[in-house]
Each structure stands twice: as C-alpha cells, then as structure tokens.
C-alpha positions in Angstrom: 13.8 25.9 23.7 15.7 23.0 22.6 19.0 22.6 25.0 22.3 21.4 23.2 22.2 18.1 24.6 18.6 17.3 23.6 19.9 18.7 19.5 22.7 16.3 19.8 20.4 13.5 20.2 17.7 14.2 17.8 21.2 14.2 15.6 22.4 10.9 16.7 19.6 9.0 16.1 17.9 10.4 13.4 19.5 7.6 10.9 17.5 5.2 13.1 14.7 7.5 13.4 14.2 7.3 9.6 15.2 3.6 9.7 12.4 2.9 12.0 9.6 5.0 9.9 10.8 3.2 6.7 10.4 0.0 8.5 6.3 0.9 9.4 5.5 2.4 5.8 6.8 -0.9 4.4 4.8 -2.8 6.9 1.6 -0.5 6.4 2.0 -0.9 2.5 1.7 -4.6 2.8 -1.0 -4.8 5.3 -2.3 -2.8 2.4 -1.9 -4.7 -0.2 -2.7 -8.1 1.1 -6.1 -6.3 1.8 -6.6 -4.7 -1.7 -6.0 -8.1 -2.9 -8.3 -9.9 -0.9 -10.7 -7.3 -2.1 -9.9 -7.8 -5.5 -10.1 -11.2 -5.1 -13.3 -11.4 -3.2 -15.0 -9.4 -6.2 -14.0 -11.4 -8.5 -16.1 -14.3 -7.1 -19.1 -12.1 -5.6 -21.2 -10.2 -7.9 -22.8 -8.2 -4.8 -20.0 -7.1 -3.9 -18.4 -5.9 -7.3 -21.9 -4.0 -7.8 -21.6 -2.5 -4.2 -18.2 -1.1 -5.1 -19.0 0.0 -9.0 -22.2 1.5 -7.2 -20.6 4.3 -5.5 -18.5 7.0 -7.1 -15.4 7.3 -4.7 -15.5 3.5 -3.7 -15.4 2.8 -7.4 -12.1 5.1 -8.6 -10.5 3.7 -5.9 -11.4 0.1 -6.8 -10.6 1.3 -10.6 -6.6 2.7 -9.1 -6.8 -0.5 -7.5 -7.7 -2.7 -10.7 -5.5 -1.0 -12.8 -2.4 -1.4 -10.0 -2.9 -4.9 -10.2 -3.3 -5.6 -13.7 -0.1 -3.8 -13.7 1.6 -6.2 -11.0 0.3 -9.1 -13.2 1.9 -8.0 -16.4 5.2 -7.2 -14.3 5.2 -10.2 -13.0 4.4 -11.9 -16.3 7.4 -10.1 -18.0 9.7 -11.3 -15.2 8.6 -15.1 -15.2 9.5 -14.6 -18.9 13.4 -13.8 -18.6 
C-alpha cells in the first residue's frame, strides 16, 4: 500500500528520476561504443582475432551489426566533414 505522501514523492521526482536514467544509458552507450571500437579496431590489425569472431555464428552477426554501424558512422561523418 502506497501512502499519499510516499505517491507525492515518486511524483516530484520523477523528472529527475528519468533525468538520472537518461544520464546512465548515455554513459553505458559510450562505454559501449569506445569498446566496439576498440574491437573493431583491434581486428583490423589481428587476423586471429577477426577469424575468432567470423568463427562463431552469434559472435559474428554481432561483429557484422557492429561493422555495418560503423561503416555507417564513417559515411556520416564523411557527409558532415563535407558541408
């Protein structure tokens, strides 16, 4: 049983509530990228390692999501360096 004074602070804060999650998903999603593209970087260089990944079937659509995601970002970033 939630009492009223409990509901009215769930209220009040709930902006910062969703503030605060915002704030983690953005920091999670870097921490995420900046490893993806160390992976991606790291293959590009190590032949072991690019075979390791092609190797295994879910390692490898996730390394292909993550290949096509950057080439993505690249030609993005291309465009903008453009204008």
């Amino acid at each position: 049983m939630e009492t009223p004074y409990i509901k009215s602070l769930k209220e009040k804060y709930a902006a910062s509530i969703k503030k605060a999650i915002a704030k983690e998903n953005a920091k999670l999603n870097n921490i995420y990228k900046e490893f993806s593209l160390s992976i991606f970087e790291e293959t590009q260089n190590n032949e072991v390692l690019k075979e390791m990944l092609l190797s295994h079937t879910k390692i490898n659509e996730s390394f292909q999501k993550l290949l096509t995601a950057f080439k993505q970002s690249n030609q993005a970033q291309n465009l903008e360096s453009k204008l």
